[in-house]
C-alpha positions as CSV (number, residue, x, y, z in Angstrom):
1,X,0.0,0.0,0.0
2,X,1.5,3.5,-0.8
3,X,1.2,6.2,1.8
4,X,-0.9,8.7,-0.2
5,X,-3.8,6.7,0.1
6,X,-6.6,6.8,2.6
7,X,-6.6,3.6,5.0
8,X,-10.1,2.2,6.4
9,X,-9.7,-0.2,9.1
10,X,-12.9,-2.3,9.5
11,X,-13.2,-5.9,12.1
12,X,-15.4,-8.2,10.9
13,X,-17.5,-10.6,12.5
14,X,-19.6,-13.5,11.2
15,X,-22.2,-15.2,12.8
16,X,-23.8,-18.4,11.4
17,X,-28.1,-18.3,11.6
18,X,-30.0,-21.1,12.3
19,X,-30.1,-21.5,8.7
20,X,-26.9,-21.8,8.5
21,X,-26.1,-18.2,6.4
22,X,-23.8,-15.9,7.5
23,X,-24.1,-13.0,8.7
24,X,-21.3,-10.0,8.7
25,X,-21.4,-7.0,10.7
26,X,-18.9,-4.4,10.2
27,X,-17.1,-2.0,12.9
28,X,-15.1,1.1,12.5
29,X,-14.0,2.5,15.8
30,X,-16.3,0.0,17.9
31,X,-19.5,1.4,16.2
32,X,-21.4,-0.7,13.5
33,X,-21.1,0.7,10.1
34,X,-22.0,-0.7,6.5
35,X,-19.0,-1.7,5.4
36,X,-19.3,0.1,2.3
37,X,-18.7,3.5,1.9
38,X,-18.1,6.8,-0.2
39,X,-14.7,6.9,-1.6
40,X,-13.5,10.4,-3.2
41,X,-10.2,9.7,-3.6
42,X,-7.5,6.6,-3.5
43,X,-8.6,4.3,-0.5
44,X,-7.6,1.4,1.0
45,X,-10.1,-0.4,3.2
46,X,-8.5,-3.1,5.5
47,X,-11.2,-5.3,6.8
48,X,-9.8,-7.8,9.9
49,X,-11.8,-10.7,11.5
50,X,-12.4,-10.4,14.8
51,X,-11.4,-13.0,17.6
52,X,-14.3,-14.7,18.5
53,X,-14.8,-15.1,14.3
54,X,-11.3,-16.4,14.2
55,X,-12.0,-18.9,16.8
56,X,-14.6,-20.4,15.1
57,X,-12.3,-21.1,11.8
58,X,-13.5,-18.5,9.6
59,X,-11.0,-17.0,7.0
60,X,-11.2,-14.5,4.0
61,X,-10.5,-16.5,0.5
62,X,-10.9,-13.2,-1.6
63,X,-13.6,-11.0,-2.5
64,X,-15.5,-10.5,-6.1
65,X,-16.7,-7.0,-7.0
66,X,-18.9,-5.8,-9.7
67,X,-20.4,-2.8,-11.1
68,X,-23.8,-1.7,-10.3
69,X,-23.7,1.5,-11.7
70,X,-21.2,3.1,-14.0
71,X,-17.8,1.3,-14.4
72,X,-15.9,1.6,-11.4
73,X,-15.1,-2.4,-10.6
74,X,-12.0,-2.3,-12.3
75,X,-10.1,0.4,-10.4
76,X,-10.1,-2.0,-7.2
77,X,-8.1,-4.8,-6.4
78,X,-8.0,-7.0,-3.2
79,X,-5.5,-9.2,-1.4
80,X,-5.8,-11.7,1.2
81,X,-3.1,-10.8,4.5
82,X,-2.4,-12.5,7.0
83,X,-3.2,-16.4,6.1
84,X,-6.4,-15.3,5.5
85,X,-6.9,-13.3,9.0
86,X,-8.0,-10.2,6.8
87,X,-8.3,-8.9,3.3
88,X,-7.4,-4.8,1.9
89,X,-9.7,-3.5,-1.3
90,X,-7.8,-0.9,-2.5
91,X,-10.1,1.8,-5.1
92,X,-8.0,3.8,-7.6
93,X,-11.1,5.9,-7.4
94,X,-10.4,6.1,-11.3
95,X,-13.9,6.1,-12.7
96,X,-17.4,7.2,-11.1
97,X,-20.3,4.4,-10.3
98,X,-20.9,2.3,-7.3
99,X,-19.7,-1.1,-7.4
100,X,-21.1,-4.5,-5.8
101,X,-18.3,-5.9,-3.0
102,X,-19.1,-9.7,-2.2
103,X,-16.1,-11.0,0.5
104,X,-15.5,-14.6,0.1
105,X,-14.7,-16.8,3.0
106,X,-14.1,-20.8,4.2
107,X,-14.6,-21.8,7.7
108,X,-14.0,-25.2,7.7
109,X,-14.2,-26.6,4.5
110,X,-17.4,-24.5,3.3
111,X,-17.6,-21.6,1.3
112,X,-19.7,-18.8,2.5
113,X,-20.3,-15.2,0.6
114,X,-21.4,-11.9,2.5
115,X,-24.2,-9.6,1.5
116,X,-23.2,-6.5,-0.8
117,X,-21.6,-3.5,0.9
118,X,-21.7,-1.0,-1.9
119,X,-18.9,1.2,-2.2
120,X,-19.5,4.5,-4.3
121,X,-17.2,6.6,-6.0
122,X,-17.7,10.4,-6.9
123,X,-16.0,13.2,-7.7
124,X,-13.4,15.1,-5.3
């Protein structure tokens, strides 16, 4: 990561339902937030499970993100840190639109997906 960007630290946590779904809530600062956002300029968000998500095997395998309006999915790319302990999405904030973030993760053995925390980029 260079040091001209903006870095957004998130924890994650992931419950399982009685379905068997999970569920991700996102913190910044120890308050619940989307885990989406408004980016105006080049932004890395750093998203780290939490403990008691760790302890139950979860781990981020990557993330897929698509446009939902305009054509901003290619100016981000992710990587896995950490053994899987946490993922950054980094946003060139190149083109306007507001893109579709799925994160991707394995807790043991099975593949899960999280809901879509938009992230939309605008102008400066």
């Amino acid at each position: 990561m260079n040091n001209t960007q903006e870095h957004i630290n998130f924890t994650v946590n992931i419950e399982l339902d009685s379905s068997n779904n999970a569920n991700f809530t996102y913190f910044r600062d120890n308050k619940e937030v989307t885990g989406g956002g408004v980016v105006r300029t080049e932004t890395a968000g750093i998203y780290s499970l939490n403990e008691a998500t760790l302890a139950k095997g979860f781990l981020f395998t990557g993330a897929t993100i698509t446009d939902k309006e305009g054509s901003c999915a290619n100016d981000f790319t992710t990587e896995v840190n950490d053994n899987g302990q946490s993922i950054t999405v980094t946003d060139t904030d190149e083109n306007l639109g507001t893109a579709c973030l799925i994160f991707n993760v394995e807790c043991n053995g099975k593949a899960y997906e999280s809901a879509d925390p938009q992230i939309k980029n605008i102008e400066k």
